[in-house]
N, C-alpha and C positions, 0 to 999 in steps of 0.2 A: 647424471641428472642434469637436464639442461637448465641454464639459468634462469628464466623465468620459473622453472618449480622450483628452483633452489630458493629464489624470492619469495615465492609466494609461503614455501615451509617455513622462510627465516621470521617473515609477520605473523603466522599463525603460531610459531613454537614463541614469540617474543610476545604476542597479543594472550595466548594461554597463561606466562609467566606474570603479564602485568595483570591480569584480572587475578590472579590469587593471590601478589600482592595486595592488592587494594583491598580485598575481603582479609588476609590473616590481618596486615597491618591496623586495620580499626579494632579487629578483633582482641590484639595484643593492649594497644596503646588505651580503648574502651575500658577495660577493666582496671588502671591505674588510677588510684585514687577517687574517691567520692568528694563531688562538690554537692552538696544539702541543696542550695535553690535551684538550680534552675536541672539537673537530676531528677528532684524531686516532681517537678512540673514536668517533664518528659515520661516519669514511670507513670503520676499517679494520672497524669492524659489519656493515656495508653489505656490502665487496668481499670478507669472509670467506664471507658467506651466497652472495655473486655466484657463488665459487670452486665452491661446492658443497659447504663445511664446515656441520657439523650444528652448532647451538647445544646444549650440556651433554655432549655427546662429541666434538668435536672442538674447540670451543673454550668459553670459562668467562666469565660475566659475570654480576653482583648481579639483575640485570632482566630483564625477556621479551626477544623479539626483534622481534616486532611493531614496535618504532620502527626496524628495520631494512630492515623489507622493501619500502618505497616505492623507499628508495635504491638497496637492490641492485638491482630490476628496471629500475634508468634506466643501473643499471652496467651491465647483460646487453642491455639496445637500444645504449647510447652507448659504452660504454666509460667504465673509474674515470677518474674524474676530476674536478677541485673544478667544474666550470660544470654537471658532474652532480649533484651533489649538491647546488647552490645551487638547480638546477632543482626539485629533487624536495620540497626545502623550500616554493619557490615557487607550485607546485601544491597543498600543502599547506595554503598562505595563501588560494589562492585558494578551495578547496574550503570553510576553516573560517569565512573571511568568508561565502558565500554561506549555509551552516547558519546564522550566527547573523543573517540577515538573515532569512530565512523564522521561524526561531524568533522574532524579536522582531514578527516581522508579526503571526504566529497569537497571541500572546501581549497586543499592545496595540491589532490590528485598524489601525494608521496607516503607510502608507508610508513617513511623512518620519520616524518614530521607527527604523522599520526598517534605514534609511538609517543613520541615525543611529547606531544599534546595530554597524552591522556595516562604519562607518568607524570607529570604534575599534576594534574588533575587530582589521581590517586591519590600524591602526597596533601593536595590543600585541601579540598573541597567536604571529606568528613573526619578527616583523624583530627585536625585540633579542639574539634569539641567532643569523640568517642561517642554519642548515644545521638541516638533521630534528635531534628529538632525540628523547629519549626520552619527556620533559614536553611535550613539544609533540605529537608526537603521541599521548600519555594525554588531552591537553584535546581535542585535536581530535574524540575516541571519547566525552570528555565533554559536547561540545557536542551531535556526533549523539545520544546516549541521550535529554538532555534535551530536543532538537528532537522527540524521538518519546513524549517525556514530554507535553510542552505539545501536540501532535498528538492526541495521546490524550484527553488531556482536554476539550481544550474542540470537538472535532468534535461534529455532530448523531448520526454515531454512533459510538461508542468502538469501536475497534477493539481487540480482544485482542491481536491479532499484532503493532501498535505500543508494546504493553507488553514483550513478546517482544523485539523487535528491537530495544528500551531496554537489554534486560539484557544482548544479544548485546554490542554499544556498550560497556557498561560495563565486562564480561570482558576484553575487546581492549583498553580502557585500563589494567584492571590489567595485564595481558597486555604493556603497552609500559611502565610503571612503577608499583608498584604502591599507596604512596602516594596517587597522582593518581587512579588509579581507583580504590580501594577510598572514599578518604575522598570520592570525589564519588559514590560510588555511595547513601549517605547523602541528599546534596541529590535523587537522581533520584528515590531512595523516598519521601522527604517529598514531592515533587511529584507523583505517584500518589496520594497520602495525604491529602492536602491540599486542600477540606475535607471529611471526614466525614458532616458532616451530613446526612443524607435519602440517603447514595448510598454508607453502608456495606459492601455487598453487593459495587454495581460495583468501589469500591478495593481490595476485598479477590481480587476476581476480578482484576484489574490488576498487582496485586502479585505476586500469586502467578505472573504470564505473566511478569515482569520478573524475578523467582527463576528461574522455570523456562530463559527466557533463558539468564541467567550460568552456571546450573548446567552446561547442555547442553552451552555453549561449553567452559567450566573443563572437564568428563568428555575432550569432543573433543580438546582440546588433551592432556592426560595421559595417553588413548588413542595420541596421536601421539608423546609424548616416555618412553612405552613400551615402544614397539615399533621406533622410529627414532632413538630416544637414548636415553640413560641418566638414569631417575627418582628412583634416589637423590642423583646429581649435580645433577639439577636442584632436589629435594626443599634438599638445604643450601647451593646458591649462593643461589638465590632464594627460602627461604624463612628459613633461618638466620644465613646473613649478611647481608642486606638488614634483617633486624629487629636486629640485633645495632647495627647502621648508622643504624639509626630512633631504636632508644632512646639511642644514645650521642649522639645531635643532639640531644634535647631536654632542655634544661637546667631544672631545678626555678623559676628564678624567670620564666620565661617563663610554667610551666604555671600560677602564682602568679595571675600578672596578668589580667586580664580578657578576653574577645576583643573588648568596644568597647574597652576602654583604647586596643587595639592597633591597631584601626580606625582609630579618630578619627585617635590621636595620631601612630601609624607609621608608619601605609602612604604609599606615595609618592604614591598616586595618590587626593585627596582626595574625589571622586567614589562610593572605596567610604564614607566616612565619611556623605554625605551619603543613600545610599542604607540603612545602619545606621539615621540617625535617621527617617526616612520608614519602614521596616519597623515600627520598634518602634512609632511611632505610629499607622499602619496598621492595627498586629495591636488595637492599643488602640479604635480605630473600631471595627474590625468585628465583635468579640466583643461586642461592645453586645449584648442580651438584644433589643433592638429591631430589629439590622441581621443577624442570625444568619441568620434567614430568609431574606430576599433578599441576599443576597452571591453575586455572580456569581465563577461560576468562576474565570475573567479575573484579576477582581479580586484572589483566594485568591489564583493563581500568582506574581501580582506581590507581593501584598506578602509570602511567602514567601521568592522568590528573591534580595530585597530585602533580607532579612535573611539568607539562608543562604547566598551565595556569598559575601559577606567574609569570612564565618566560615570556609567551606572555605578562602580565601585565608591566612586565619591561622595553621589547622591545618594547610595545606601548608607555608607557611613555615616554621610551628615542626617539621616534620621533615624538613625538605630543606634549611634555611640555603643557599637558593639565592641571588643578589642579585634582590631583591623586584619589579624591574624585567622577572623573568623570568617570573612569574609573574603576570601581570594580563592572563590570556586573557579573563576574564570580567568584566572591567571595563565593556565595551560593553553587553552584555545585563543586567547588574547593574543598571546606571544606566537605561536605558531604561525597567525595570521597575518604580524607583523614581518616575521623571520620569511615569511613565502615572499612576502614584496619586498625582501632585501636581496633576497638571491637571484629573484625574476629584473631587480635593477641589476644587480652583477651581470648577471648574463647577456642583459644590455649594450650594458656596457664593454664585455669581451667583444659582443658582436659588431664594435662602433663603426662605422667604413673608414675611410684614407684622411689622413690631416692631420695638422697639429692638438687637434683638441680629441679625435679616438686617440691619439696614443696616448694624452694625459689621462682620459677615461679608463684604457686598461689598464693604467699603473695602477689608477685607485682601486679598478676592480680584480689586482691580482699581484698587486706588491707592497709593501710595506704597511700603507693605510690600510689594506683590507685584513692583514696579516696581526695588525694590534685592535683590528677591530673586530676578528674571530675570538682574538684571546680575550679580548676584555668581555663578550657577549659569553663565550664559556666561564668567564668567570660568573657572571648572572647569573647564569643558568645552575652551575653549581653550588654559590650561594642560594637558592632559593630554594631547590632542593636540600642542602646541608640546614638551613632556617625552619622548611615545613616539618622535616625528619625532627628536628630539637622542638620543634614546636608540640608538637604531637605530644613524644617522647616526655616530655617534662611537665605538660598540662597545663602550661603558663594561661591558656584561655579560662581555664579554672581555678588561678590563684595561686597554684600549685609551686612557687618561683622558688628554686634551692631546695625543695624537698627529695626526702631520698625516697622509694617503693622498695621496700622489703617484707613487709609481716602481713600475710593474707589474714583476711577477715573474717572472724570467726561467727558468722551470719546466716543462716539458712536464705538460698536465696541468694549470695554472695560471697559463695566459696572460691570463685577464681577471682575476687576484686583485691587487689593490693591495696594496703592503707599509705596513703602517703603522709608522709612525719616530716615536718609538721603539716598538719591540716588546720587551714584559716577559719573562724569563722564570719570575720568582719573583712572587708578588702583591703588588700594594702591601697590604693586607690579611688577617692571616694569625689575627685571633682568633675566628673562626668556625669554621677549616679543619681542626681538629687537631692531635694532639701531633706529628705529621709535619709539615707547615708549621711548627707554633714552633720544631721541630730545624733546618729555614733560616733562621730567624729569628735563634738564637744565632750561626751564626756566618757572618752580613750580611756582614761586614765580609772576610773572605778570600772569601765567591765573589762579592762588589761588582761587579769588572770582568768578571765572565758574566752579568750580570743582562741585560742587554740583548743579545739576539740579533739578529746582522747578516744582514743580506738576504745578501747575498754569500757568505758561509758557507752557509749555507741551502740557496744556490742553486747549489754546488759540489761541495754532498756531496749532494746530489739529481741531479744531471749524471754525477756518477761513481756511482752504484748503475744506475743506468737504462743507461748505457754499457756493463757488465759485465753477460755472462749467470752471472749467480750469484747463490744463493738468499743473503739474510741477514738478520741479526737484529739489532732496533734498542732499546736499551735509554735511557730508560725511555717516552718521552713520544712521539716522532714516528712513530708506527707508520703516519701515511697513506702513509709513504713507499713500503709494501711494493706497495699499489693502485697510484700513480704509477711506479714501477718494473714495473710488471706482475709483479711476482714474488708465490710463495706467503707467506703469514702464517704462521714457520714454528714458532710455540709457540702452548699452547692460551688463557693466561691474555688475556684481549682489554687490561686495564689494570694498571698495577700499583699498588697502593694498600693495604697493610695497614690490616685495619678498614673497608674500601670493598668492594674487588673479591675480599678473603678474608680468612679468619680468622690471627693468628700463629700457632695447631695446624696451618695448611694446608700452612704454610711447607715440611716434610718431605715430603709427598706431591708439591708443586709444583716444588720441585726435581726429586724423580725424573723427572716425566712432560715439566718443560723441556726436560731435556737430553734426553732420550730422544727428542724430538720435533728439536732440533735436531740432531743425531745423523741422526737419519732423514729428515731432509731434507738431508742434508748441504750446512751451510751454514758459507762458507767466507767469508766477512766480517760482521764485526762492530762496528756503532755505537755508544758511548757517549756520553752527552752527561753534561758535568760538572756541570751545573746543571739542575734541573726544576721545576717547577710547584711540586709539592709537596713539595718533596726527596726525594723516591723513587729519587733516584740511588744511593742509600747502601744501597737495598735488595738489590745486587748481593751486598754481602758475605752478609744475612742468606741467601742462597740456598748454599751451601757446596759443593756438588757444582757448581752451575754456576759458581760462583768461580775454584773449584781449576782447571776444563775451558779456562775465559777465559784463564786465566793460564798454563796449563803448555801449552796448543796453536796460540794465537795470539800476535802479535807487533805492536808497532806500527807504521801502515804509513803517517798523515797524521793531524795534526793541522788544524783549521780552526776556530779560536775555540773555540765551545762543544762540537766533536764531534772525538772520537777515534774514530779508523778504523783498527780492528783486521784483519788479516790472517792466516789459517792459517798456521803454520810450514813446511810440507808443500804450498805452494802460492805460493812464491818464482816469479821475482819482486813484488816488495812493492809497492803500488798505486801508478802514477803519479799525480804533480798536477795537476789538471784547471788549466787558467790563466782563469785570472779571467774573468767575462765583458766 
């Protein structure tokens, strides 16, 4: 076999092995452990849209629904259920690994960087949160734009409709959260932009396909929510409360600080730091009055992206205070880009001509300093890999910190999930989360013995809703149950979160349209849970018509640790006890 086939079988037998990682590996790590909130807002997104409920008229959430619609369509072949949704994730991995493997090809021309690129990729980008979300697939619409960004540019011939299909990409990320997509829409026009020199004309012609893109989409989509939903409801979930939600995250001395400070010092994953100092030095090379001229395209994209996706990592964190582990989609492609301009200086550098200073050059590019600065780069690279792999693995994005996974869940609907022990139900963490989280925070000490939620529990008021054909309503955090039940989702608000999922002005109108909605689905049991996430259980009182409705028509019908199981008055007898499994 001559060498170039041997090559090209070594990538496609290495490129087959890393797409089924990426699809088993979410698949494994998906089903470990259930986190209640934000689970709950992934399943019951999905099986609302499944049902045939509209998003902004029939039910209400801060974001597009775009991060919904992979899930529902696995809910309409398979039926709701969490091994559906782990799948739908799963797919998701494997699709955004393959994007940032072609993108890191076109971008550095090497296989084994490509490789490279797009097994971290694998490792960060969906296993540390296991189910679709809404960031996850905003990167995933991040990565295609930019795959059609770096397409664009460095082809023999640019294709306009690549700049187009960038900006399509980009809309559908905001479209899934919008945060992720707007502020990477920024990185995708700088990479159109970038460089200028001698091809003016073309980037401006590029640009303007990649406007024209987003613009299309943006029209299409408000054409549809139109004419098929309601535009001023969408107009202030998603554009008034989500900015309300923005600015109240970023805190003045973050916006203080530097984005290297943040790089260097913060991130978990030291890979973007080292990708920071290699841009900045990059951009220092290239703008040389000497290198202006011949600067390969290639070259621009990298050390561009080299600088501009930590930076996007900064700026997403500083408005989403997500845990920082959740965000490193583009840790893989970042560093590859860096790693190509490190080696294209080495080779520089080998190649210096005659003198005193090539032969300092090739020492650095080929003895000692290069030689502890291979090891210490391998060590990054292994760290970051060993960090996503534990990250994943332990669920730390869900609270999960020291728990063991051993006893499957005895749940229809959730027969391959492992319960993890202990299961939190408050965070260990609450000075990022808001004035709701510090209101569990004061008082720790009376809901202490519900912090921890038992399987058993869990898995007895799941056995008794699905047993009973009857519609109900589950206050505030487990809404998958209504999917796993097969029953309808019978109020519009998808999460409850004052300052998150609505404004305190909204509070008056959401009442009305709860209970009226529950009302109209008549729904004759009702879930509490004493304890939540975010302490939003408390938010029952701030609703006063649906208060007064809980209190003066239902009755208590079973207790099971964290959940009380309300009963219609008018619907005697009172719920039997499901006996333990």
């Amino acid at each position: 076999m001559k060498k170039g086939s041997l090559l090209r079988f070594g990538f496609a037998a290495g490129l087959s092995l890393l797409l089924c990682f990426s699809f088993a590996w979410v698949w494994h790590v998906g089903h470990r452990g259930l986190f209640l909130l934000d689970q709950s807002i992934a399943f019951d997104g999905a099986w609302r849209i499944a049902q045939g409920q509209v998003p902004y008229r029939d039910f209400l959430m801060p974001f597009g629904p775009v991060g919904f619609l992979l899930p529902a369509l696995f809910f309409r072949v398979a039926g709701p259920s969490f091994s559906a949704l782990v799948a739908a994730a799963s797919v998701l991995s494997l699709l955004g690994t393959a994007v940032a493997v072609r993108l890191c090809w076109r971008l550095t021309g090497s296989r084994a960087l490509a490789l490279l690129g797009g097994a971290l990729t694998a490792v960060w980008f969906q296993a540390p949160f296991g189910v679709p979300w809404m960031e996850q697939t905003a990167f995933f619409f991040d990565l295609l734009a930019l795959a059609c960004v770096v397409e664009q540019r460095v082809s023999a011939r640019s294709s306009i409709a690549l700049a187009v299909l960038a900006g399509v990409a980009s809309a559908l990320a905001v479209l899934s959260k919008q945060n992720a997509g707007g502020l990477f829409g920024l990185v995708a026009l700088g990479g159109l932009l970038v460089p200028l020199r001698g091809r003016a004309r073309e980037a401006l012609r590029a640009a303007l396909g990649y406007a024209a893109g987003g613009v299309a989409t943006a029209l299409a989509f408000a054409l549809w929510v139109q004419t098929y939903s309601d535009f001023r409801t969408f107009w202030h979930y998603w554009v008034e409360v989500s900015a309300e939600t923005g600015i109240s995250r970023v805190e003045t001395w973050k916006l203080m600080g530097t984005a290297f400070f943040q790089t260097v010092v913060s991130s978990s994953v030291p890979l973007f730091g080292f990708a920071t100092v290699v841009g900045i030095a990059a951009w220092c090379w290239l703008l040389r009055p000497m290198m202006r001229a011949s600067v390969r395209t290639e070259s621009a994209l990298c050390a561009f992206l080299a600088l501009a996706l930590p930076q996007f990592h900064n700026a997403f964190q500083l408005t989403t205070n997500n845990d920082v582990a959740n965000n490193n989609a583009f840790v893989g492609v970042c560093f590859v880009a860096a790693l190509a301009l490190a080696l294209s200086a080495r080779r520089y550098f080998l190649d210096w001509g005659e003198g005193e200073l090539s032969v300092a050059a090739r020492y650095l590019a080929s003895g000692w300093p290069w030689r502890i600065a291979s090891i210490a780069l391998f060590g990054c690279v292994a760290y970051s890999f060993g960090d996503g792999l534990l990250t994943a693995r332990d669920r730390n994005v869900q609270e999960f910190f020291g728990a063991r996974f051993e006893q499957p869940l005895a749940v229809a609907g959730m027969e391959r999930v492992v319960w993890g022990e202990p299961t939190r139900i408050t965070p260990h963490f609450c000075g990022n989360l808001g004035d709701t989280c510090k209101l569990s925070d004061e008082v720790a000490r009376a809901e202490r013995p519900l912090q921890i939620l038992q399987r058993e529990d869990f898995e007895r008021v799941a056995k008794e809703l699905r047993a009973r054909d009857e519609n109900f309503f589950v206050f505030p955090d487990a809404t998958l149950l209504y999917g796993l039940s097969g029953r309808v989702s019978p109020q519009p608000l998808l999460y409850f979160h004052p300052g998150q999922s609505f404004l305190p002005a909204d509070r008056a109108e959401l009442d009305r349209r709860i209970l009226e909605s529950l009302k109209r689905h008549h729904v004759t049991v009702i879930v509490l849970e004493r304890v939540s996430f975010m302490g939003t259980q408390r938010e029952l009182a701030a609703f006063p018509k649906l208060h007064a409705w809980v209190a003066s028509e239902f009755e208590s019908a079973l207790e099971l640790g964290n959940y009380r199981v309300l009963r219609a008055r008018a619907s005697r007898p009172a719920l039997a006890e499901v006996a333990p499994p």
